[in-house]
PDB file of N, CA, C and O in Angstrom, chain B, residues numbered from 101:
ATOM      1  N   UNK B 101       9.022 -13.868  17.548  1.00  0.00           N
ATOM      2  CA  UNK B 101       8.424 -12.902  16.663  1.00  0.00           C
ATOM      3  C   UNK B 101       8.375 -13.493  15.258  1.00  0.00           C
ATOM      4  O   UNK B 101       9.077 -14.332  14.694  1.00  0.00           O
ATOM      5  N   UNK B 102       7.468 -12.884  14.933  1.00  0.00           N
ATOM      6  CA  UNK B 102       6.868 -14.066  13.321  1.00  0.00           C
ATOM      7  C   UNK B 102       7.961 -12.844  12.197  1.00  0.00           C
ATOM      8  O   UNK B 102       8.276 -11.676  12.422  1.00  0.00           O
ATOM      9  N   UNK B 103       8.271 -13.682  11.085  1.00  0.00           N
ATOM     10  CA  UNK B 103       8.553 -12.796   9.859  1.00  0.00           C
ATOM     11  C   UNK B 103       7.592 -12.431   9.038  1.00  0.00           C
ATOM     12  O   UNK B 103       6.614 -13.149   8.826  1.00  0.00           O
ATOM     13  N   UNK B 104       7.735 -11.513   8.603  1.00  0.00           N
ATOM     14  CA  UNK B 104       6.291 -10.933   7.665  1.00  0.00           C
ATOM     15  C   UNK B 104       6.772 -10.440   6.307  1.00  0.00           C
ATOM     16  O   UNK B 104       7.327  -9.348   6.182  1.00  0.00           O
ATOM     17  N   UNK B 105       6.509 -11.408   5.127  1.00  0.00           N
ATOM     18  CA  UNK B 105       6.631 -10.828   3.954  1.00  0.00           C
ATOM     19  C   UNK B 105       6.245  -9.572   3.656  1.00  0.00           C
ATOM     20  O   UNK B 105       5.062  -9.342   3.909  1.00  0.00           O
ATOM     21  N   UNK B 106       7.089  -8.384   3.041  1.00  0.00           N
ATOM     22  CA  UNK B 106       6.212  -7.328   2.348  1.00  0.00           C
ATOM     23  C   UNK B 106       5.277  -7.560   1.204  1.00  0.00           C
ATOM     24  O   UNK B 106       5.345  -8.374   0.283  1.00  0.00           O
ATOM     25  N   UNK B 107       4.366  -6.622   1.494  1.00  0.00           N
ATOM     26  CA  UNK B 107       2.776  -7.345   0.443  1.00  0.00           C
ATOM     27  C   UNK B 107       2.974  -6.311  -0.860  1.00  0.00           C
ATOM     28  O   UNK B 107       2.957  -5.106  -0.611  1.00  0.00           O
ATOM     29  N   UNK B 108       3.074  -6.546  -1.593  1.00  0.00           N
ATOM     30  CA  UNK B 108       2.362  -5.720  -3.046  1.00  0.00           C
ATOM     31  C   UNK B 108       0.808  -5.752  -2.920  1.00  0.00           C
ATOM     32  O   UNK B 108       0.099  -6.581  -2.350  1.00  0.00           O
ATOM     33  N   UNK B 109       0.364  -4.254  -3.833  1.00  0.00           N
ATOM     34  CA  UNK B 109      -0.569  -4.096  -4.160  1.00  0.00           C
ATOM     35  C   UNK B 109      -1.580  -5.854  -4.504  1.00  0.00           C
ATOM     36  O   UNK B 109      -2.673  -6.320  -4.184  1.00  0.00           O
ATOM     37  N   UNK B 110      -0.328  -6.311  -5.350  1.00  0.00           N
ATOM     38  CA  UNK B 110      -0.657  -7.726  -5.803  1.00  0.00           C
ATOM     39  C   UNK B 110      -1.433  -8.935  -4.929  1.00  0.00           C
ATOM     40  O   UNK B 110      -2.443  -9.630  -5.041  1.00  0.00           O
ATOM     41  N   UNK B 111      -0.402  -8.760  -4.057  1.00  0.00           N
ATOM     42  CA  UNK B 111      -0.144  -9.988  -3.284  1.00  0.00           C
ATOM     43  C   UNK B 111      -0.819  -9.506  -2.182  1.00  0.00           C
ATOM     44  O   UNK B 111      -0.603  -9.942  -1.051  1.00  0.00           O
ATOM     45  N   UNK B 112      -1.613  -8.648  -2.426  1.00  0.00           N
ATOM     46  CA  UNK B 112      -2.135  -8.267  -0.518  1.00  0.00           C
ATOM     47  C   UNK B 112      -3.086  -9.384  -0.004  1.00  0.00           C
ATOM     48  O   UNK B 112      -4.034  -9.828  -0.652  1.00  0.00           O
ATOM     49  N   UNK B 113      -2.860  -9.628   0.754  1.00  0.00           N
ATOM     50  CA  UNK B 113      -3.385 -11.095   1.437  1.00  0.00           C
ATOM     51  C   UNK B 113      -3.959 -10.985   3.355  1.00  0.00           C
ATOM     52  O   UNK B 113      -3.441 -10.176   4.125  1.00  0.00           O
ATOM     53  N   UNK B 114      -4.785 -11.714   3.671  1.00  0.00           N
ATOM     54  CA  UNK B 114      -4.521 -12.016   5.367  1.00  0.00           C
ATOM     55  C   UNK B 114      -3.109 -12.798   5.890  1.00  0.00           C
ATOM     56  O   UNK B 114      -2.622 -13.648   5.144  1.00  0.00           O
ATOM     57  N   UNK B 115      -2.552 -12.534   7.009  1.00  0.00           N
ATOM     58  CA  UNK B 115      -1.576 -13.384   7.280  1.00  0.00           C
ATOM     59  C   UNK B 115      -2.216 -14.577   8.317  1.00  0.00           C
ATOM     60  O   UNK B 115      -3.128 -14.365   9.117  1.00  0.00           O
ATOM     61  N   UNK B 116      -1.687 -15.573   8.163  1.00  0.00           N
ATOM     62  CA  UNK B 116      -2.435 -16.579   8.635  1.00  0.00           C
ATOM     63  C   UNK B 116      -2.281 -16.833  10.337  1.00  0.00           C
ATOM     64  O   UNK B 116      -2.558 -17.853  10.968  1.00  0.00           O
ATOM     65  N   UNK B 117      -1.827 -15.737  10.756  1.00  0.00           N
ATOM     66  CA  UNK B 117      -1.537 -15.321  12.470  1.00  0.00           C
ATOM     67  C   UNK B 117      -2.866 -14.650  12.364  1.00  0.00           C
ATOM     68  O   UNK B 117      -2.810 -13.814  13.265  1.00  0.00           O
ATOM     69  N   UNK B 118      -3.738 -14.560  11.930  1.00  0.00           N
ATOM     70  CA  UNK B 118      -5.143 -13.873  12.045  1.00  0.00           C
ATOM     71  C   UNK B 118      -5.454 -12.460  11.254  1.00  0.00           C
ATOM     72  O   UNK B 118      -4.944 -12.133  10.183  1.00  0.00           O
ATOM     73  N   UNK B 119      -6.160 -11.892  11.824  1.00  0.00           N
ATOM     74  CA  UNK B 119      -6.701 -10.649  10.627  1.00  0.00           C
ATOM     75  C   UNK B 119      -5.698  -9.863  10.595  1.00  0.00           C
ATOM     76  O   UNK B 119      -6.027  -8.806  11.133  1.00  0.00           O
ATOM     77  N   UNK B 120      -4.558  -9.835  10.210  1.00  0.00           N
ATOM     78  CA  UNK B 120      -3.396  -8.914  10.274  1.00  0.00           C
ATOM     79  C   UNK B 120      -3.102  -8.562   8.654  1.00  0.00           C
ATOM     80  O   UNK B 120      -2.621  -9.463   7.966  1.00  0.00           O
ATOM     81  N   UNK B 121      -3.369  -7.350   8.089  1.00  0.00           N
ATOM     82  CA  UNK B 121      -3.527  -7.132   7.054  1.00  0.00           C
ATOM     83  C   UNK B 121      -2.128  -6.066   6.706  1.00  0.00           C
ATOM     84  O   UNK B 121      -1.963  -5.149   7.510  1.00  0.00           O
ATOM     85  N   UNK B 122      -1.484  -6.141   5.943  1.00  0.00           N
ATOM     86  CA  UNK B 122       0.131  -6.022   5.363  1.00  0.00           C
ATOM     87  C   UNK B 122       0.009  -5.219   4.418  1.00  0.00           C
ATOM     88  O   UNK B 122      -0.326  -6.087   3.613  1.00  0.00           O
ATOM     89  N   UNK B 123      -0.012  -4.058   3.666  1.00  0.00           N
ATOM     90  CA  UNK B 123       0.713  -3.701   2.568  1.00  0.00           C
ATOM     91  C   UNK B 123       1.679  -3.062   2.077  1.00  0.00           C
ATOM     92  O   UNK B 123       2.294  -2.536   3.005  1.00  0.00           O
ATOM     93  N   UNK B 124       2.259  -2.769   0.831  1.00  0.00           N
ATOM     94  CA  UNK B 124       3.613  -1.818   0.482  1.00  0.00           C
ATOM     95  C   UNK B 124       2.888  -1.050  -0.502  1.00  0.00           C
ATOM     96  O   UNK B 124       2.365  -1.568  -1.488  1.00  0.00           O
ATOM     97  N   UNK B 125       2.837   0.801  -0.107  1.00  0.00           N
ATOM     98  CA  UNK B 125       2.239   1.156  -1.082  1.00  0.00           C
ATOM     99  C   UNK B 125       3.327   1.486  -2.625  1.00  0.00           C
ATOM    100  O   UNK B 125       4.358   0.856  -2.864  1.00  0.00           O
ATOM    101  N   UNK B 126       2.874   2.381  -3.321  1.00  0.00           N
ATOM    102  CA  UNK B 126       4.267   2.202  -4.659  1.00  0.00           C
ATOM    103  C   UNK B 126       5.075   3.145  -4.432  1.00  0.00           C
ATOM    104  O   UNK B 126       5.861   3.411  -5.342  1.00  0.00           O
ATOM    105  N   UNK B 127       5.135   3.844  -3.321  1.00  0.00           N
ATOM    106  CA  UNK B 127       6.390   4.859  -2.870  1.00  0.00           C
ATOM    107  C   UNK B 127       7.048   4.239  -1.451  1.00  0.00           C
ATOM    108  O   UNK B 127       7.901   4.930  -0.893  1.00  0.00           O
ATOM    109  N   UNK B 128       6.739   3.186  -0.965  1.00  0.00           N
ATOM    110  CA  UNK B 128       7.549   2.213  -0.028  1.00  0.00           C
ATOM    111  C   UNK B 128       7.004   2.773   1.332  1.00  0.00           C
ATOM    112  O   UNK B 128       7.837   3.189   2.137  1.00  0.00           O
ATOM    113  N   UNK B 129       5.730   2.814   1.637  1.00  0.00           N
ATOM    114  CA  UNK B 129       5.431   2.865   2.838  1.00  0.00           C
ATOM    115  C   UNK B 129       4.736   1.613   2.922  1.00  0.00           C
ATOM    116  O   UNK B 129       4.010   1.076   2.085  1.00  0.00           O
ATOM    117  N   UNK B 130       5.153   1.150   4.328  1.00  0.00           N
ATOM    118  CA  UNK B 130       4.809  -0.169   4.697  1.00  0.00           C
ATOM    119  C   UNK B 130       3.281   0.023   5.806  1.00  0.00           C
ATOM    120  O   UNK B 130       3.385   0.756   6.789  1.00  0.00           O
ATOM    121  N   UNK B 131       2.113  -0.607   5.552  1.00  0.00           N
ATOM    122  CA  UNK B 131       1.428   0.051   6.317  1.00  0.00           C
ATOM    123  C   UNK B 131       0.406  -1.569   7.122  1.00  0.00           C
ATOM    124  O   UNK B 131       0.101  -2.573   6.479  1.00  0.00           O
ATOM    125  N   UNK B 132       0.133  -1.351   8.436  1.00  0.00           N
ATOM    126  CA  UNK B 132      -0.894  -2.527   8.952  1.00  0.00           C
ATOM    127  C   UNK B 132      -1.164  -2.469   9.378  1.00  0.00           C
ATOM    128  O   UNK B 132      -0.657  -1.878  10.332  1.00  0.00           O
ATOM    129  N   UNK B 133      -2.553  -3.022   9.446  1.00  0.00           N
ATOM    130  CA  UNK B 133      -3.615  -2.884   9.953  1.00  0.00           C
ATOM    131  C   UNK B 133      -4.398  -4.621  10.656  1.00  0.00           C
ATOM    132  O   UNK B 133      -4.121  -5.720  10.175  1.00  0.00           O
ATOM    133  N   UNK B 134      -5.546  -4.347  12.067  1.00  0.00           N
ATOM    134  CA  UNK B 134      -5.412  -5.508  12.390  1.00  0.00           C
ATOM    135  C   UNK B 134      -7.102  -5.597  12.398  1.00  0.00           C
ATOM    136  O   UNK B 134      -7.566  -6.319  13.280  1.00  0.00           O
ATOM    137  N   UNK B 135      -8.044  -4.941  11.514  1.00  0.00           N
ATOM    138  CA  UNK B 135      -9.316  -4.904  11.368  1.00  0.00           C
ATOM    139  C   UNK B 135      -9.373  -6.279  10.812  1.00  0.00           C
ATOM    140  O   UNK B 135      -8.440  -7.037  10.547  1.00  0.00           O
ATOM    141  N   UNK B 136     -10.994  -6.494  10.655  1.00  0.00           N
ATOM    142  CA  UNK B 136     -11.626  -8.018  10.306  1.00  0.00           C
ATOM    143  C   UNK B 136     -12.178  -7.946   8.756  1.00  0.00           C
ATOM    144  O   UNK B 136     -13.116  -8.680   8.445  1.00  0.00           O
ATOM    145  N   UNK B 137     -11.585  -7.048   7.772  1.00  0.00           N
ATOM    146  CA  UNK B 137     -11.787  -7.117   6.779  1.00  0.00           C
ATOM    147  C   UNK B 137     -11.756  -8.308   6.095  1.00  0.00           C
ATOM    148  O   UNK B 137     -11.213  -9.360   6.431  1.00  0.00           O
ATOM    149  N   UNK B 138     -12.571  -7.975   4.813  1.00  0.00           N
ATOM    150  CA  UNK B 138     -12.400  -8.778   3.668  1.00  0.00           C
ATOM    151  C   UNK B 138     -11.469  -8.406   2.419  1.00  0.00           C
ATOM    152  O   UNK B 138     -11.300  -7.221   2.132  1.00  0.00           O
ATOM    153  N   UNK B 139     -11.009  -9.187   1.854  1.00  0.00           N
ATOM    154  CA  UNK B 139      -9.819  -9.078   0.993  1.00  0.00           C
ATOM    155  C   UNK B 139     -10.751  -7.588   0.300  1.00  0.00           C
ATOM    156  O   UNK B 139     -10.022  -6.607   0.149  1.00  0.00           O
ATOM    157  N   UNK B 140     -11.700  -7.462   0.045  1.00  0.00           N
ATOM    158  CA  UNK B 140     -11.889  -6.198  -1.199  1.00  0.00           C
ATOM    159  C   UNK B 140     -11.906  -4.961  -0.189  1.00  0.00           C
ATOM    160  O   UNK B 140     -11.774  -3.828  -0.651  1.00  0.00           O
ATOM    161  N   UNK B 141     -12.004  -5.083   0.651  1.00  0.00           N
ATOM    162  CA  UNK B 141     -12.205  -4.209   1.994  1.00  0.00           C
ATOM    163  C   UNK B 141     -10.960  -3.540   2.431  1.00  0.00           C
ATOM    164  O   UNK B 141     -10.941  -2.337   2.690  1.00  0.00           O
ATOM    165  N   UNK B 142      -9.881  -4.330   2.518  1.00  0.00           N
ATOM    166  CA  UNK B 142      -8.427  -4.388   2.865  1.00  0.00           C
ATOM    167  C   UNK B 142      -7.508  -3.697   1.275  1.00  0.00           C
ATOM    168  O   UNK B 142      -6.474  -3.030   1.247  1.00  0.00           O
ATOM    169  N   UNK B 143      -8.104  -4.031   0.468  1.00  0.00           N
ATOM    170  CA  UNK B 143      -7.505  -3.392  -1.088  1.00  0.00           C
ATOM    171  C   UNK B 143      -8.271  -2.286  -1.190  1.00  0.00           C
ATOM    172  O   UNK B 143      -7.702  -1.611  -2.047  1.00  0.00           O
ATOM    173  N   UNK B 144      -9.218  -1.710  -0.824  1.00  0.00           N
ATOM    174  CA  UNK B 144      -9.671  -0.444  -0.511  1.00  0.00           C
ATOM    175  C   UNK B 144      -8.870   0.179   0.499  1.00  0.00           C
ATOM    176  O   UNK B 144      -8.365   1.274   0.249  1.00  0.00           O
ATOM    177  N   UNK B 145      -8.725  -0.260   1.381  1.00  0.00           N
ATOM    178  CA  UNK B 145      -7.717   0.324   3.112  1.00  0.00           C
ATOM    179  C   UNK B 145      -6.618   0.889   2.531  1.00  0.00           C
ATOM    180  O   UNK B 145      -6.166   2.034   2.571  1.00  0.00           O
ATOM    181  N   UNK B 146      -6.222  -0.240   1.914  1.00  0.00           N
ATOM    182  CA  UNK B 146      -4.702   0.052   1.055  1.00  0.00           C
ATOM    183  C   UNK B 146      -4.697   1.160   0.065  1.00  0.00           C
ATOM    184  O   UNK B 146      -3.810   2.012   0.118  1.00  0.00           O
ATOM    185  N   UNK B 147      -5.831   1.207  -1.026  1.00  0.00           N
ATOM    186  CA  UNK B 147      -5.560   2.605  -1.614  1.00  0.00           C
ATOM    187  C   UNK B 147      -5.889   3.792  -0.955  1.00  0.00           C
ATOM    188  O   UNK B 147      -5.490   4.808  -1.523  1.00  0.00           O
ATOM    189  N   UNK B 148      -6.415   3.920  -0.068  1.00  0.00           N
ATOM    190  CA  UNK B 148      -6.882   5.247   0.317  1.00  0.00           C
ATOM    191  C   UNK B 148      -4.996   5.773   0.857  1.00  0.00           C
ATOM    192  O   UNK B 148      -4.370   6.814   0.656  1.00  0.00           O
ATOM    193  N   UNK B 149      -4.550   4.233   1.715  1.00  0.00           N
ATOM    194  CA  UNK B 149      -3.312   4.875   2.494  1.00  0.00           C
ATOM    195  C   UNK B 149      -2.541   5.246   1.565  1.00  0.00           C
ATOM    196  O   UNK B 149      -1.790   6.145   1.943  1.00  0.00           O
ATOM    197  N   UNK B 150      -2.385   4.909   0.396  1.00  0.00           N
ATOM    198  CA  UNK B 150      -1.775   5.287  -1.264  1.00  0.00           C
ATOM    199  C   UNK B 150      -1.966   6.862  -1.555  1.00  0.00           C
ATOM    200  O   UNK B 150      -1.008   7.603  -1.777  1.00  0.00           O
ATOM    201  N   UNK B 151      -3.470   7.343  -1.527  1.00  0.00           N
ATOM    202  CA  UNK B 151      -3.255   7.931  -2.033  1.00  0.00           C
ATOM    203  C   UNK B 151      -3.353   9.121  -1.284  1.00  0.00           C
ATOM    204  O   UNK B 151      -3.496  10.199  -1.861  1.00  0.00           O
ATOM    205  N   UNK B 152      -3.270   9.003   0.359  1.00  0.00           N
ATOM    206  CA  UNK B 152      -2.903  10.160   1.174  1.00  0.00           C
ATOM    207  C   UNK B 152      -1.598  10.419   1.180  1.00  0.00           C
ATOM    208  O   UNK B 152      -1.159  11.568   1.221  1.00  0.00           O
ATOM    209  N   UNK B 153      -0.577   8.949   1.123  1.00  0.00           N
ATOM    210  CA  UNK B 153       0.709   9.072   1.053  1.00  0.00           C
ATOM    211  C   UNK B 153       1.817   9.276   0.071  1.00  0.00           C
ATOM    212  O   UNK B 153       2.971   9.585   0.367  1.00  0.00           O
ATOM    213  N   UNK B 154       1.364   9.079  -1.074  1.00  0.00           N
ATOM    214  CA  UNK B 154       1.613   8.595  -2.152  1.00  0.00           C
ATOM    215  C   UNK B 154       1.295   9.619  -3.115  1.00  0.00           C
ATOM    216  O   UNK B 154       0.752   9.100  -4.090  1.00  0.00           O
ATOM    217  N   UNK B 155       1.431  11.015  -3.245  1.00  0.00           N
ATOM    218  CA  UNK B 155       0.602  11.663  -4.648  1.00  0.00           C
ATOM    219  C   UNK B 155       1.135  11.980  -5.726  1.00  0.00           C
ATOM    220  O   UNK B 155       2.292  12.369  -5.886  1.00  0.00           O
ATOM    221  N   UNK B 156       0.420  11.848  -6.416  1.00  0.00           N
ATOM    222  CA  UNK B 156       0.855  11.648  -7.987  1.00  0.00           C
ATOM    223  C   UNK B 156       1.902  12.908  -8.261  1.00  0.00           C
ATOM    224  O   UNK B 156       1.506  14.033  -7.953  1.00  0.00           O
ATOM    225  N   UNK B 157       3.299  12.741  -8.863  1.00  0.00           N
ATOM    226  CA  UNK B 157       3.951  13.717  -8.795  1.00  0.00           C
ATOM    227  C   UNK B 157       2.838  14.269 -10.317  1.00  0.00           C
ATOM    228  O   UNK B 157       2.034  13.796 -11.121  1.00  0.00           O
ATOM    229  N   UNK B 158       3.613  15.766  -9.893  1.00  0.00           N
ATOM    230  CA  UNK B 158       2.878  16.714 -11.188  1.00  0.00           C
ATOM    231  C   UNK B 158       4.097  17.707 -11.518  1.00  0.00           C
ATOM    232  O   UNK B 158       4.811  18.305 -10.713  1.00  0.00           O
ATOM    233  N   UNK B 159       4.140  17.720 -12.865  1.00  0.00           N
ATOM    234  CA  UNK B 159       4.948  19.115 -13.360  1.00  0.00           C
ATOM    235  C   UNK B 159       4.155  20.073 -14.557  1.00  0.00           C
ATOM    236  O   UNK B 159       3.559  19.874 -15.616  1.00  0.00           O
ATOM    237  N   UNK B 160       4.498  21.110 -13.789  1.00  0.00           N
ATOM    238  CA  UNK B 160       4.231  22.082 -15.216  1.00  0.00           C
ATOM    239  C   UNK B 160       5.198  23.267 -15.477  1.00  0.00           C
ATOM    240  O   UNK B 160       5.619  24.059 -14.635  1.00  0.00           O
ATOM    241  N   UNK B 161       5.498  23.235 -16.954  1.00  0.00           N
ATOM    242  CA  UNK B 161       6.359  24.221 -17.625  1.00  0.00           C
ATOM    243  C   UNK B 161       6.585  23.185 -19.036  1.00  0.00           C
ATOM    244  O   UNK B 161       5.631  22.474 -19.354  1.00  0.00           O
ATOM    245  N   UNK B 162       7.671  23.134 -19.735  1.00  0.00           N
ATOM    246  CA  UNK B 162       7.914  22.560 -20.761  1.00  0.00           C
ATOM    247  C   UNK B 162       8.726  21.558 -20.240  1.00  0.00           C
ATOM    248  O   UNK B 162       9.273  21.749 -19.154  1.00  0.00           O
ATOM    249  N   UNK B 163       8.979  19.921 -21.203  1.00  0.00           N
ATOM    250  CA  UNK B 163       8.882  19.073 -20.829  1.00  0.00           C
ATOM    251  C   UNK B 163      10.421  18.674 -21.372  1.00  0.00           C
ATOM    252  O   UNK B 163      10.968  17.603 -21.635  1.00  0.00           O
ATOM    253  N   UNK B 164      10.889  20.252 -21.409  1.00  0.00           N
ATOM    254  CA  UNK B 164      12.626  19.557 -22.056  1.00  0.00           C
ATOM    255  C   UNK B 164      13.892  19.643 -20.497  1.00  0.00           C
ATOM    256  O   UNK B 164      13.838  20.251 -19.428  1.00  0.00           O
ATOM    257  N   UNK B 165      14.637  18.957 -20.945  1.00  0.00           N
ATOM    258  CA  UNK B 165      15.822  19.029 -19.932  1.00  0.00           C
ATOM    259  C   UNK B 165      15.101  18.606 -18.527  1.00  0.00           C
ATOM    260  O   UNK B 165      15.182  19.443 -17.628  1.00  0.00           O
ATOM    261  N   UNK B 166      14.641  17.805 -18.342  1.00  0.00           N
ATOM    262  CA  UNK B 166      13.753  17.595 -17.351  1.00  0.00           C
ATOM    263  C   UNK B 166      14.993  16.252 -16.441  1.00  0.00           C
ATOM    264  O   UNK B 166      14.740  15.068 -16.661  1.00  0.00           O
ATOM    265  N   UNK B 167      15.761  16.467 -15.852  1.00  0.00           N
ATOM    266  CA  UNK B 167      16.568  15.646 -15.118  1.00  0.00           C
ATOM    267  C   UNK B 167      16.172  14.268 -14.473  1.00  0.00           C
ATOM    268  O   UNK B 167      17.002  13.625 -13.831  1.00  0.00           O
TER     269      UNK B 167
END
């Protein structure tokens, strides 16, 4: 079994075992995919899984004592 670096947004890359596409979104879901994308294709893949998984925290009230 191969080792597989975790990918940043950054570093998202093909792995050179073939179209096996890697990323870490910014709340630590690890996600892959084995489509024939292209790198801008695959950084699209990656944000969408971002931002189903991933949503922007939100607060509302006043912004004191906020833990």
């Amino acid at each position: 079994m191969k080792k597989f670096k975790k990918l940043s947004k950054e570093e998202l890359k093909t792995v050179k075992a073939g179209q096996v596409w890697i990323a870490e979104t910014r709340c630590g879901i690890t996600a892959t995919t084995t489509q024939d994308w292209t790198p801008q294709q695959a950084s699209e893949w990656r944000d969408r899984v971002e931002a189903i998984n991933c949503p922007t925290p939100t607060h509302s009230g006043p912004s004191q004592n906020l833990a």
